[in-house]
BALUM-522352 format. One record per residue (C-alpha): residue number from 1; x, y, z. Coordinates in pm, whole numbers. Layout:
<tidos>
NUM,X,Y,Z
...
</tidos>
This chain:
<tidos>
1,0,0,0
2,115,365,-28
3,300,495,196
4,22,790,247
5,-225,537,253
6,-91,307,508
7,-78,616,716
8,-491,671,687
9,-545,335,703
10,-368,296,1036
11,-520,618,1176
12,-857,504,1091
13,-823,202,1290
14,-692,373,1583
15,-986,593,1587
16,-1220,272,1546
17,-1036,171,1841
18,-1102,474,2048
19,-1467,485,1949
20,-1356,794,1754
21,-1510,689,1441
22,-1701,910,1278
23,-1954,882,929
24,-2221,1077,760
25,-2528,872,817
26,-2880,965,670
27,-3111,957,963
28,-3505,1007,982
29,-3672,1119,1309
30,-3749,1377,1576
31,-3459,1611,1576
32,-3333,1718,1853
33,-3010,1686,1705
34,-2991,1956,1426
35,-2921,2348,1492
36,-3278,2436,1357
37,-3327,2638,1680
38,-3676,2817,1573
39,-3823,2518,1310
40,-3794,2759,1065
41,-3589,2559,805
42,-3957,2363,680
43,-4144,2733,734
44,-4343,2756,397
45,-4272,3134,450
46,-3875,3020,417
47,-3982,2758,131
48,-4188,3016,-132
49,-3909,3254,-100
50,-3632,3056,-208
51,-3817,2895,-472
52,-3930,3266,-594
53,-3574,3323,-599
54,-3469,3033,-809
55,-3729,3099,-1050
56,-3622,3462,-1110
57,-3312,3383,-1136
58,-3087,3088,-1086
59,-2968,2798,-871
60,-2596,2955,-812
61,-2469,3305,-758
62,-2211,3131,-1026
63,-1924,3339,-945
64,-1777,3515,-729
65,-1904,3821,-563
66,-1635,4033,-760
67,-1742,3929,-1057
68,-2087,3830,-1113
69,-2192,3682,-821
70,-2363,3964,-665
71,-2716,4007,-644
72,-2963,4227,-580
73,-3077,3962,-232
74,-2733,3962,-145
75,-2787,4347,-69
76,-3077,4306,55
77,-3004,4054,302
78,-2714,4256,424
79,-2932,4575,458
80,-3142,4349,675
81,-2889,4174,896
82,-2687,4524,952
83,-3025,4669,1082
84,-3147,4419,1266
85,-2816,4338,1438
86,-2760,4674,1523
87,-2435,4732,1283
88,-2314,4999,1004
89,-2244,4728,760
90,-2266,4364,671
91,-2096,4105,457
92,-2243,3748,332
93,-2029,3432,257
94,-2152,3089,127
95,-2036,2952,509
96,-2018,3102,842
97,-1697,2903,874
98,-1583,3097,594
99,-1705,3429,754
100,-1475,3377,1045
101,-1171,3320,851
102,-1285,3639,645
103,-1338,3890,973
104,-999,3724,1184
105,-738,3713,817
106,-908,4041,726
107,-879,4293,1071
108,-525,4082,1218
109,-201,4296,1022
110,150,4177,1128
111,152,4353,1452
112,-180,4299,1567
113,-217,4069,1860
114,-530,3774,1833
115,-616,3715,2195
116,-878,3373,2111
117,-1036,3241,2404
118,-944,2852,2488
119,-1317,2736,2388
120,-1342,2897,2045
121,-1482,2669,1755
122,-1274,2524,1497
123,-1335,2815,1261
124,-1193,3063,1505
125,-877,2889,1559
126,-815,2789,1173
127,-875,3140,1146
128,-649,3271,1377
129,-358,3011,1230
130,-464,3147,842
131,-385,3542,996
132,-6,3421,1078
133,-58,3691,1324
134,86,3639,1730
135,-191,3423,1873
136,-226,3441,2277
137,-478,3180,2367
138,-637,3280,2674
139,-819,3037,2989
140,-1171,3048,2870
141,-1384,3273,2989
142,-1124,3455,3211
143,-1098,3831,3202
144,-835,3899,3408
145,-637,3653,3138
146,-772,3866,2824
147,-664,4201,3057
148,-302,4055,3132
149,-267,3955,2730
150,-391,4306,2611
151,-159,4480,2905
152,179,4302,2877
153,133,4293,2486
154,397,4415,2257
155,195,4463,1928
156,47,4811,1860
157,-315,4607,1776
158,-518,4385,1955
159,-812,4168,1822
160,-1017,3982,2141
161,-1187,3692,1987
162,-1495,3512,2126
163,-1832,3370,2128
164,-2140,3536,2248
165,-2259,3112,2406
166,-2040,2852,2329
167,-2159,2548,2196
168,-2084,2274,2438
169,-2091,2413,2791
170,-2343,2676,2665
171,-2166,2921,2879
172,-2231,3319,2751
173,-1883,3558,2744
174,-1919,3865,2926
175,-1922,4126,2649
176,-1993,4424,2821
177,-1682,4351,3062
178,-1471,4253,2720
179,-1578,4602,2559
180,-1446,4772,2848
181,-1120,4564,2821
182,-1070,4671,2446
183,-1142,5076,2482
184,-877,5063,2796
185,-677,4860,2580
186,-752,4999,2189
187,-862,4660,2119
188,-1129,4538,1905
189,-1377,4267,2002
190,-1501,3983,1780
191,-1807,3781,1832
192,-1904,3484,1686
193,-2297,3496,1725
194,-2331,3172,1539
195,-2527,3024,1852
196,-2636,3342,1954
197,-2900,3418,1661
198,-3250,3342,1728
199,-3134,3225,2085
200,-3036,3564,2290
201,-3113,3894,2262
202,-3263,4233,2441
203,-3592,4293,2469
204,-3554,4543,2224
205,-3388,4282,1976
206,-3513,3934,2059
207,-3319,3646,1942
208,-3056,3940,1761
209,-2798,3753,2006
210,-2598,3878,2262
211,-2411,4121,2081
212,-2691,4349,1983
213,-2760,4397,2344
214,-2463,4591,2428
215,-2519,4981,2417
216,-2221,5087,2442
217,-1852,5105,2250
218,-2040,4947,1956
219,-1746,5118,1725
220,-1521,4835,1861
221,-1757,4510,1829
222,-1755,4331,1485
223,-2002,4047,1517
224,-1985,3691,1242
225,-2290,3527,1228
226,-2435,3203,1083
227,-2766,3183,869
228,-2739,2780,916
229,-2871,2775,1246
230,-3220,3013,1388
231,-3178,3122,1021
232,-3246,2818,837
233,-3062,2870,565
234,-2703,2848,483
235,-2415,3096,466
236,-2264,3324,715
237,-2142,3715,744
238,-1980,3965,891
239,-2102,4261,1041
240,-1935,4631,1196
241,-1810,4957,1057
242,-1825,5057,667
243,-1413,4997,734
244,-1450,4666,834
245,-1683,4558,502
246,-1425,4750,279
247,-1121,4579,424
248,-1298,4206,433
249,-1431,4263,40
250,-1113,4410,-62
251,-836,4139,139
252,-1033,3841,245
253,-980,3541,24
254,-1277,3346,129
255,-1455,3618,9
256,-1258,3687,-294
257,-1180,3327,-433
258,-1552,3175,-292
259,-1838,3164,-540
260,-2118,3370,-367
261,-2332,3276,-166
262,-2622,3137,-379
263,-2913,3373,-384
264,-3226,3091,-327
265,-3027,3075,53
266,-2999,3448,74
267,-3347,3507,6
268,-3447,3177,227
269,-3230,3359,521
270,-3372,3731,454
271,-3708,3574,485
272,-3632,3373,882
273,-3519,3701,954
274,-3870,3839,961
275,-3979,3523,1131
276,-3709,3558,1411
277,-4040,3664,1704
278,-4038,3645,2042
279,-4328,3401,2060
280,-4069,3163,1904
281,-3789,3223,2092
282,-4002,3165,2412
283,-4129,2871,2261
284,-3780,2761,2205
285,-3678,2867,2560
286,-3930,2669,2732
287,-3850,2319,2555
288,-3478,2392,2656
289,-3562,2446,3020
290,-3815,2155,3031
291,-3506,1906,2853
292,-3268,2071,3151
293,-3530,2005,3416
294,-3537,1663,3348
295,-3238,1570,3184
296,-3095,1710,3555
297,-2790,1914,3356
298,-2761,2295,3363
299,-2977,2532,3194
300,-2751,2659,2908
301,-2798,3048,2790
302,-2825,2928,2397
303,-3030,2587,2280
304,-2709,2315,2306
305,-2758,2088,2586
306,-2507,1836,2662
307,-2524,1537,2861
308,-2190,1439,2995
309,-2126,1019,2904
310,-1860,788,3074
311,-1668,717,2776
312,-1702,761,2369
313,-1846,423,2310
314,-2137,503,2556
315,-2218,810,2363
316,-2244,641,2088
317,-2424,341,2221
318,-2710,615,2362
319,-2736,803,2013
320,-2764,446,1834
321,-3016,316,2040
322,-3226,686,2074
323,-3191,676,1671
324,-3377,322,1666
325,-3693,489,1843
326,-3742,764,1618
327,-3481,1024,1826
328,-3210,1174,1668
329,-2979,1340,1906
330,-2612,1388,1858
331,-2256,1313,2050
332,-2005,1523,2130
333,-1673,1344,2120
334,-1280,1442,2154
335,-1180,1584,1958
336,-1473,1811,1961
337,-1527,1850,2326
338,-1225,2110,2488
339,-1247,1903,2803
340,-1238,1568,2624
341,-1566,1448,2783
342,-1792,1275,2574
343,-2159,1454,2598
344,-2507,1344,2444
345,-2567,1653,2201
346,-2932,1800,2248
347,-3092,2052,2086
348,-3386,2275,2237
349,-3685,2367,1927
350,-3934,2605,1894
351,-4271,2391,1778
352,-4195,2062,1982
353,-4539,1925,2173
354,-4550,1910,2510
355,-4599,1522,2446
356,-4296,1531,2185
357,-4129,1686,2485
358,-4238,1444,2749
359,-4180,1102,2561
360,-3849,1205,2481
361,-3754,1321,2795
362,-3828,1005,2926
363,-3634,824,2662
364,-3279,952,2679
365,-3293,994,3046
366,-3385,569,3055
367,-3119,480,2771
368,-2862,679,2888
369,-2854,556,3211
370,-2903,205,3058
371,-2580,290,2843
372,-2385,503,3187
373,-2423,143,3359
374,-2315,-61,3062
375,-2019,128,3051
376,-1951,124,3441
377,-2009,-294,3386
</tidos>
């Protein structure tokens, strides 16, 4: 065999070994595994105007946005997301992992500083490893950390990079403490609202995320979002001062070399965005505080519960056997998890039935204590 090839192969089996193993299955159920945090991804609303789209135009924004791949609903969407998110400006890519490399590659220069908090997703840190900028990576969630990195720094520039909930723990970073770090500093802040959208928000701007809360020192906050998630759609952008668009379009090579993003999702996402309500976030809220009640884990500030498992096989074991009864959760394994404990994956919905709720409850609290003891066996 190849040389490369013997090198997968053996890899592979080690992560067979390890219960590591990982495939792309097609599965068929109740999901309470996907990130569809408002049900809005089937919303016939969502539906007619991506079809509408299609029809008046095409399948593909077919080039890039330099080119030819900009379109009328790409401007529109951004109009939208800018206003609603409470920014000057907005980008749109054709991934929100894409609009993190964009905003990190596009604001970090040679002496800037990236201080990148210890639980930021993959994106973030491929992104702060594509800037080849001086990288601190910081305890998470620890200010005085972030305040000693932007105080004994050398580099003229700072960039603090974080996200508004984090995905596993579904711990919230304190922004408003973070601002006031980067104007004592001359920082800028990044936040990564991926799991923030349709999730947090101020009463003023429901389910805007965390970000559009803050009132103050909004000139140094530049917010990425998602429109995969509470949007429904696909894609992702990137959101702050008429600078910050200017210098993403004009350096950023995701947005540059990336065939746009296609206009049925833009119109699909500009359309959630009008169906982002605070009947459905409550809705949403109260099935994630019903699964935490009886799930016995902590009530997490976005829609990600996780259920901590003894080991990797149990995880799996649980999702298998959850999958066979017409529940699709999902399992968080290393190395996915920053604290390499294996957790049960579940995600809170707007729309679920309070019987929905209740049988399922009922079922992954029996089978994964059925799987916990297996493993302890």
């Amino acid at each position: 065999m190849n040389a490369l090839f013997s090198r997968l192969s053996a890899a592979a089996e080690r992560r067979s070994t390890a219960g590591l193993y990982r495939s792309d299955l097609v599965l068929d159920g109740l999901d309470l595994a996907s990130n569809d945090y408002l049900g809005l991804s089937a919303h016939p609303l969502v539906r007619a105007a991506a079809i509408e789209e299609i029809e008046r135009s095409s399948t593909s924004a077919s080039a890039s946005r330099l080119v030819t791949g900009t379109t009328h609903v790409h401007h529109r969407l951004e109009a939208a997301l800018a206003e609603r998110l409470r920014h000057p400006a907005c980008v749109t890519f054709s991934s929100g992992y894409l609009a993190n490399i964009a905003a990190v590659t596009a604001l970090a220069g040679p002496d800037t500083l990236i201080i990148s908090d210890a639980h930021n997703h993959a994106s973030l840190i491929d992104a702060c490893r594509l800037a080849k900028a001086p990288t601190s990576i910081v305890a998470h969630n620890d200010l005085d950390a972030v305040e000693a990195a932007l105080a004994g720094r050398q580099q003229s520039e700072a960039l603090v990079v974080v996200e508004s909930v984090y995905s596993v723990f579904g711990d919230t970073a304190d922004l408003p403490c973070l601002l006031d770090l980067c104007v004592r500093y001359d920082a800028l802040l990044l936040v990564d609202e991926a799991h923030g959208i349709g999730v947090t928000g101020a009463e003023t701007a429901v389910g805007m995320g965390a970000a559009a809360a803050v009132s103050e020192f909004r000139d140094r906050l530049v917010v990425t979002a998602t429109l995969s998630k509470a949007l429904a759609s696909q894609g992702g952008a990137v959101l702050g001062a008429g600078l910050v668009r200017d210098a993403v379009v004009n350096t950023a090579r995701t947005f540059i070399f990336d065939t746009g993003l296609s206009p049925a999702m833009a119109a699909a996402a500009r359309a959630a965005l009008d169906l982002v309500t605070a009947e459905r976030v409550a809705s949403m809220k109260a099935a994630r505080a019903q699964l935490a009640a009886v799930l016995d884990v902590p009530l997490p500030a976005g829609a990600v519960l996780s259920v901590p498992m003894p080991s990797p096989e149990s995880g799996v074991r649980a999702r298998e056997l959850l999958c066979e009864e017409g529940i699709l959760v999902g399992c968080f394994r290393p190395p996915s998890v920053p604290d390499g404990i294996t957790r049960l994956r579940l995600t809170a919905r707007a729309g679920l039935s309070p019987g929905e709720l209740a049988y399922t409850c009922e079922r992954i609290r029996a089978i994964t204590e059925i799987c916990a003891a297996e493993s302890a066996a």
